[in-house]
C-alpha positions in Angstrom: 21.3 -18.6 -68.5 21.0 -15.4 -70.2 24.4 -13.0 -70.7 22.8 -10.1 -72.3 19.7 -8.1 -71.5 18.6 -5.0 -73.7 16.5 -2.2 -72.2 14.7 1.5 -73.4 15.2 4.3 -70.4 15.2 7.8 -69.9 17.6 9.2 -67.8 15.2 8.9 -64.7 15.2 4.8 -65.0 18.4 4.3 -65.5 19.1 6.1 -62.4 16.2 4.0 -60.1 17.9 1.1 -61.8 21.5 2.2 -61.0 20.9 3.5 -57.6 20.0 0.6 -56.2 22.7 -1.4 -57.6 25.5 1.1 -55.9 23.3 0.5 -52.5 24.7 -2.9 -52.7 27.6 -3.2 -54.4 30.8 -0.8 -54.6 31.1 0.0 -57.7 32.5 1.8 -61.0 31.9 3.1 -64.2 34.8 3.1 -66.6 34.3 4.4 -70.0 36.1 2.0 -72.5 37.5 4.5 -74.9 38.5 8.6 -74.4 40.3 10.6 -76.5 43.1 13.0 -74.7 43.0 16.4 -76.4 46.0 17.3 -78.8 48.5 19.9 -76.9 47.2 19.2 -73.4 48.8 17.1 -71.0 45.7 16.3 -68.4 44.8 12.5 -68.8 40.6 12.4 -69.9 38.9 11.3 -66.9 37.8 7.9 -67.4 36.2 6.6 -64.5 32.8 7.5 -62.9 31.2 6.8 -58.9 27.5 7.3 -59.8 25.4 6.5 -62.9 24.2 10.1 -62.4 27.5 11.2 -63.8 27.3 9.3 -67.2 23.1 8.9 -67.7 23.1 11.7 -69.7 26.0 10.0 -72.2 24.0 6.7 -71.9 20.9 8.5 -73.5 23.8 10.3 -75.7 21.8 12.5 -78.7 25.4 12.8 -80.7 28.6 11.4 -81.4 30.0 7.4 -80.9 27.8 5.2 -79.0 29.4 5.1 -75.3 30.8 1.7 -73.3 31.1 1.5 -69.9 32.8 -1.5 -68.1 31.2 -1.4 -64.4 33.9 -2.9 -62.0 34.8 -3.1 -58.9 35.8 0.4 -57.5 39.3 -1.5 -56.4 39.8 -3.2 -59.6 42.7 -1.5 -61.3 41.9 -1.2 -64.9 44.3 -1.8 -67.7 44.8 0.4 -70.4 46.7 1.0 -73.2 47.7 4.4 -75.3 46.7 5.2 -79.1 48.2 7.5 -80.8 46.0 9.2 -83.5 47.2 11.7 -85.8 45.5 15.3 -86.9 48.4 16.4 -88.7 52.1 15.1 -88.7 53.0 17.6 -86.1 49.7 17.2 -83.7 49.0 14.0 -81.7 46.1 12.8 -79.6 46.1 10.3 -77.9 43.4 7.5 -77.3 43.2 6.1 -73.6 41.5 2.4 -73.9 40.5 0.3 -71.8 41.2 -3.7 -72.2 41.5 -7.4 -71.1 39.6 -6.4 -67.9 36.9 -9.1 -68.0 35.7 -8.7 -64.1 33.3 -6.5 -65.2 30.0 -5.8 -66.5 29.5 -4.1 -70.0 27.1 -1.4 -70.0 26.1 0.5 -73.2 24.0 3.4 -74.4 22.7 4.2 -77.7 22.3 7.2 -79.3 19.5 9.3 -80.8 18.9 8.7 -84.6 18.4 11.7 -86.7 14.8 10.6 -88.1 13.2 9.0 -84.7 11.1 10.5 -82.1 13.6 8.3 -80.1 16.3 6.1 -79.4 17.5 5.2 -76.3 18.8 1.8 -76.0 20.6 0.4 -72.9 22.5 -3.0 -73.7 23.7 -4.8 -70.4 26.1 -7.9 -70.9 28.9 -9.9 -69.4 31.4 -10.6 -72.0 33.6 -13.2 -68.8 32.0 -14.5 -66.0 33.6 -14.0 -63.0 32.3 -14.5 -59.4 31.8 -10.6 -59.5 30.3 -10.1 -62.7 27.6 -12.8 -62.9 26.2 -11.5 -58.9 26.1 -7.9 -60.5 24.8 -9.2 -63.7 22.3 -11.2 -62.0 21.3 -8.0 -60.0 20.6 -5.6 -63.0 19.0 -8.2 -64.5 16.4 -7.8 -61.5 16.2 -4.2 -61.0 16.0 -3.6 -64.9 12.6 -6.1 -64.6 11.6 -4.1 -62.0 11.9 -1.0 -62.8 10.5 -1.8 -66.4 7.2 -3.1 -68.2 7.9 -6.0 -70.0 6.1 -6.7 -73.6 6.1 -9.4 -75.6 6.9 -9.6 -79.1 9.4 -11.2 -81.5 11.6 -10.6 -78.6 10.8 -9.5 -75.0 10.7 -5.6 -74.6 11.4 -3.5 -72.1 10.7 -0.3 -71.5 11.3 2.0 -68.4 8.5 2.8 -66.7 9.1 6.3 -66.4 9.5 6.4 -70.2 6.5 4.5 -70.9 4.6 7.0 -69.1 5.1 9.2 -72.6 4.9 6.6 -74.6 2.8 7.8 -76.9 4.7 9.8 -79.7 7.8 8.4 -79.3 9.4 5.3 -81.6 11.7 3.2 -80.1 14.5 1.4 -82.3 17.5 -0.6 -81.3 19.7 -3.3 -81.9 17.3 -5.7 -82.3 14.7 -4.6 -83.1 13.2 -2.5 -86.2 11.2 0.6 -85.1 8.3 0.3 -83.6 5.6 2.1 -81.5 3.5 1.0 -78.5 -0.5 1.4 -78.8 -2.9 2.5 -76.4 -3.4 -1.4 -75.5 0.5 -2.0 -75.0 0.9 -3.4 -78.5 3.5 -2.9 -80.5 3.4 -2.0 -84.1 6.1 -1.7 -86.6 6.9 1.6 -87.5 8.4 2.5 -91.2 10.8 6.0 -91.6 8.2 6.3 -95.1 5.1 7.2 -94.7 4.0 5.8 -98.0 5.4 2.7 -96.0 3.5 3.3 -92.8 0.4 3.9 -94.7 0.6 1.1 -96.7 1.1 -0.9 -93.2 -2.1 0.7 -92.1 -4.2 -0.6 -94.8 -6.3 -3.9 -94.2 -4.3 -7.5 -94.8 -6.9 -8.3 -98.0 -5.2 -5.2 -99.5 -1.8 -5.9 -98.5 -2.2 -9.5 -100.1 -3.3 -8.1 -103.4 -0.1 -6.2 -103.6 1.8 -10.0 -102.9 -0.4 -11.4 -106.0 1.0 -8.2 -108.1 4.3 -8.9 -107.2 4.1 -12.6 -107.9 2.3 -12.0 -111.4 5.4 -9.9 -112.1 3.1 -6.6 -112.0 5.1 -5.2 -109.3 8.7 -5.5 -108.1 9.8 -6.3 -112.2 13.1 -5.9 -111.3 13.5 -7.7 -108.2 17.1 -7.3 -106.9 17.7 -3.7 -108.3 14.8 -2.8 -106.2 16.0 -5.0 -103.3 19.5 -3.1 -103.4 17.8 -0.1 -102.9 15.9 -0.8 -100.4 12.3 1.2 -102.6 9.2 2.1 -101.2 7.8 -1.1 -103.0 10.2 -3.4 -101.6 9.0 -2.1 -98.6 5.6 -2.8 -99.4 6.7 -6.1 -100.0 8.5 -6.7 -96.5 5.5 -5.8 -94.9 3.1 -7.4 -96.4 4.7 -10.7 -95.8 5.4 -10.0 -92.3 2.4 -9.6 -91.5 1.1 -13.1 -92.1 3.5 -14.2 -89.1 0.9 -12.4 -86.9 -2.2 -13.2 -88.4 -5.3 -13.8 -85.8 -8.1 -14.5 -87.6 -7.0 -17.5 -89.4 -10.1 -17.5 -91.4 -7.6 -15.3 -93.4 -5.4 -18.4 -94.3 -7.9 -18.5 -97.2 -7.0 -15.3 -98.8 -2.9 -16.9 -98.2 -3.6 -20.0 -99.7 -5.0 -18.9 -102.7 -1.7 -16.6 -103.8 0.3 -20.5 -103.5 1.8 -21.0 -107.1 4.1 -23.6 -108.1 5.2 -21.5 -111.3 6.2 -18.3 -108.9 10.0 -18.1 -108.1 10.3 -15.1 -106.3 12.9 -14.9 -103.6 11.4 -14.4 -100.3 11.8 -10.7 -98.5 15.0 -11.9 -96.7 16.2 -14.0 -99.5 17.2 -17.3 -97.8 13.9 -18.7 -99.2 11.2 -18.6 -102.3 8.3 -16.7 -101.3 6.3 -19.8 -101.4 8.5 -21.0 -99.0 7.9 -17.9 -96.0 4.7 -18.1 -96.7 4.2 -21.7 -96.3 6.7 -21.3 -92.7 4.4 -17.6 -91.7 1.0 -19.6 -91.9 2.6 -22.7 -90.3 3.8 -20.3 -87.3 0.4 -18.1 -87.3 -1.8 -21.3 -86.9 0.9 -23.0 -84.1 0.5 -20.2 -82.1 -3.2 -20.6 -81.6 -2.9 -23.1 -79.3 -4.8 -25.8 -79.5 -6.8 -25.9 -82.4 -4.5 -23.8 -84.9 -2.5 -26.5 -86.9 -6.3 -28.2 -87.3 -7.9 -25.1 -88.8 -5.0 -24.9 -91.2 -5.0 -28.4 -92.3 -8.8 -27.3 -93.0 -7.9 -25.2 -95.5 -5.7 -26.7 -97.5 -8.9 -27.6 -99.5 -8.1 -23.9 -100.5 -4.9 -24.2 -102.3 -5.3 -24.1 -106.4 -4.1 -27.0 -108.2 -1.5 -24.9 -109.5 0.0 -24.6 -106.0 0.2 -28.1 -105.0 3.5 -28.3 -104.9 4.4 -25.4 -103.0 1.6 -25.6 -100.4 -0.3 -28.5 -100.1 3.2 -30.7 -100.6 5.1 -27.6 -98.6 2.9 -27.2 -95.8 3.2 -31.2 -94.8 6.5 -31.0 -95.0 7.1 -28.3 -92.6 4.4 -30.0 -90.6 6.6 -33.6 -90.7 9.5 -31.5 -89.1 10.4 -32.5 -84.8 9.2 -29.3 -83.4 5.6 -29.4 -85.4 5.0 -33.6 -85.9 3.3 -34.3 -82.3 0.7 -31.0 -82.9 0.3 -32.5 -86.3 -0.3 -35.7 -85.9 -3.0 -34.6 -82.4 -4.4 -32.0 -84.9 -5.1 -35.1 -87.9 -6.5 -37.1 -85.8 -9.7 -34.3 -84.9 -9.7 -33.2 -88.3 -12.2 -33.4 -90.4 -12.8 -36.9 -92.9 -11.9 -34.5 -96.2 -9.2 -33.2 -94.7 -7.6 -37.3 -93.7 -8.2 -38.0 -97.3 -6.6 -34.8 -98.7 -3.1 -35.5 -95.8 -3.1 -38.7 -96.6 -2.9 -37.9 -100.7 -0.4 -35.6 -100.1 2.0 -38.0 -97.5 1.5 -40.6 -100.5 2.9 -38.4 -102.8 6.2 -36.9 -100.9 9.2 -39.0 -101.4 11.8 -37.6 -99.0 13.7 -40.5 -96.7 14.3 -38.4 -94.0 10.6 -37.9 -93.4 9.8 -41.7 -94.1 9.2 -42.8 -90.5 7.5 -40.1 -89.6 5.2 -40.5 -93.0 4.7 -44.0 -92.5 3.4 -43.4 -89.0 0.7 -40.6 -90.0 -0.2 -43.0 -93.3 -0.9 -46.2 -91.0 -3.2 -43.9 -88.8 -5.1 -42.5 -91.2 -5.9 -45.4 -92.8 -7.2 -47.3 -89.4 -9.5 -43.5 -89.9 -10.6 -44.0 -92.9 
């Protein structure tokens, strides 16, 4: 059961969307946070009948990123009183809303400086009540149906009247980097740099040489000072990596496997891992996802990986391959493979010593050798 859904829209959708939700249910929109103006007694007005009144400040261009709670028009909201100084003899004073969980949170996001644009919707119920999880339940539905829906590392959607100009604009949000959406519906990564997004333009076998500079210590010398600020060739690097996540061709797994170095220890782009590591988990994924010959191609070319990189790849790839969510496509996958490729598995399953994996070794070892 899902509790948050995120959304692009242009004022337009999130009115088709909105509308038909106060069709059905009697509703409000209370923004969570309003400042009262120093020397003036009238309260802010804090709650709204009709999304037309606050769109515009859900596709806000400036200031703090608004909240609504949308609650029934009856509830009585609870609030409490801030008082925020300007100077010791001014005073404004901050309504707030809080502890009102029969409610659904609605927030927009506002325009970055440096993007064609930004406008984010974030839907959630922070407490389920019987009222918030129908209302939940019923954006949920008119968001997907007043949206296009596309698939990347997360599901995307996009209004439909906004995707109607969709070309120009770059979207960004909370979770997700920016990206754009091609003439096919695609969606590539977009980079603020242009040196960036050029160098994302260029074809993988060039992006790869740039890995192999890096890992021969031609590029990115100084790792972490380059890391902290964030350079155009630690960019280079981020991309370059990512982009073997989403590799098609898998012929390419070639060109990966021959970068695979046991002597390389450079952290990988997010730094949880060596960069022998992501790339070992990035073709893994790449081939998995090519249902249902991928994991066999791959296991084709390990034959590919130097002798220097046994460790890290032919060793490193089985392993990840021995793991619960990848053994049962592995072990399938082995058994077509080709006579080479037994011999080579069952060399490297010989070799690995790890007892959590002994079972699961043991298994793939007896097989191969009723193969072989």
């Amino acid at each position: 059961m899902i509790n948050t859904i995120y959304f692009f829209a242009a004022r337009e959708d999130l009115c088709n969307i909105f509308n038909a939700i106060e069709q059905e249910f009697d509703i409000k929109y209370c923004i969570t946070s309003a400042d009262q103006e120093a020397g003036r007694i009238e309260m802010p007005k804090m709650e709204f009948d009709t999304i037309e009144e606050i769109a515009d400040d859900c596709n806000a261009a400036h200031g703090i990123q608004p909240f609504y709670l949308i609650a029934p028009k009856t509830e009585i909201m609870k609030t409490y009183r801030q008082v925020l100084k300007d100077r010791d003899d001014i005073h404004r004073y901050r309504m707030t809303y809080t502890e009102n969980g029969n409610s659904v949170l609605l927030k927009g996001m506002q325009k970055h400086e440096d993007l064609t644009c930004d406008y984010y919707v974030h839907i959630a119920r922070e407490l389920e009540t019987e009222f918030s999880g129908m209302l939940f339940k019923r954006i949920v539905r008119e968001v997907k149906r007043n949206c296009v829906c596309i698939k990347y590392n997360s599901t995307i959607y996009i209004g439909k009247e906004m995707f109607k100009s969709k070309d120009g604009l770059v979207f960004s949000g909370e979770r997700n980097g920016g990206f754009t959406v091609t003439e096919s519906n695609e969606v590539k990564q977009w980079y603020r740099s242009p040196r960036v997004r050029e160098f994302a333009d260029k074809p993988f076998k060039e992006q790869l040489s740039f890995l192999q500079a890096v890992f021969h210590g031609k590029e990115l010398k100084n790792y972490e000072e380059e890391r902290k600020s964030f350079s155009e060739e630690f960019q280079f690097y981020l991309v370059a990596c990512s982009q073997v996540w989403g590799i098609k061709e898998l012929s390419l797994l070639k060109e990966i496997f021959a970068l695979f170095d046991d002597d390389v220890k450079v952290p990988s782009p997010p730094g949880t891992a060596s960069a022998m590591e992501y790339l070992c988990d990035a073709s893994i994924y790449a081939a998995s996802v090519q249902k249902p010959d991928g994991i066999r191609i791959l296991l084709e070319y390990i034959h590919d990986i130097p002798e220097k990189g046994y460790h890290c790849g032919c060793e490193g790839i089985v392993r990840i391959l021995l793991k619960k969510k990848y053994f049962e496509r592995f072990k399938v996958s082995l058994a077509d493979a080709t006579e080479n490729t037994k011999k080579s598995v069952k060399n490297i399953l010989e070799g690995l010593t790890d007892k959590r994996t002994v079972i699961q070794r043991k298994e793939l070892t007896d097989m191969l050798n009723q193969d072989l």
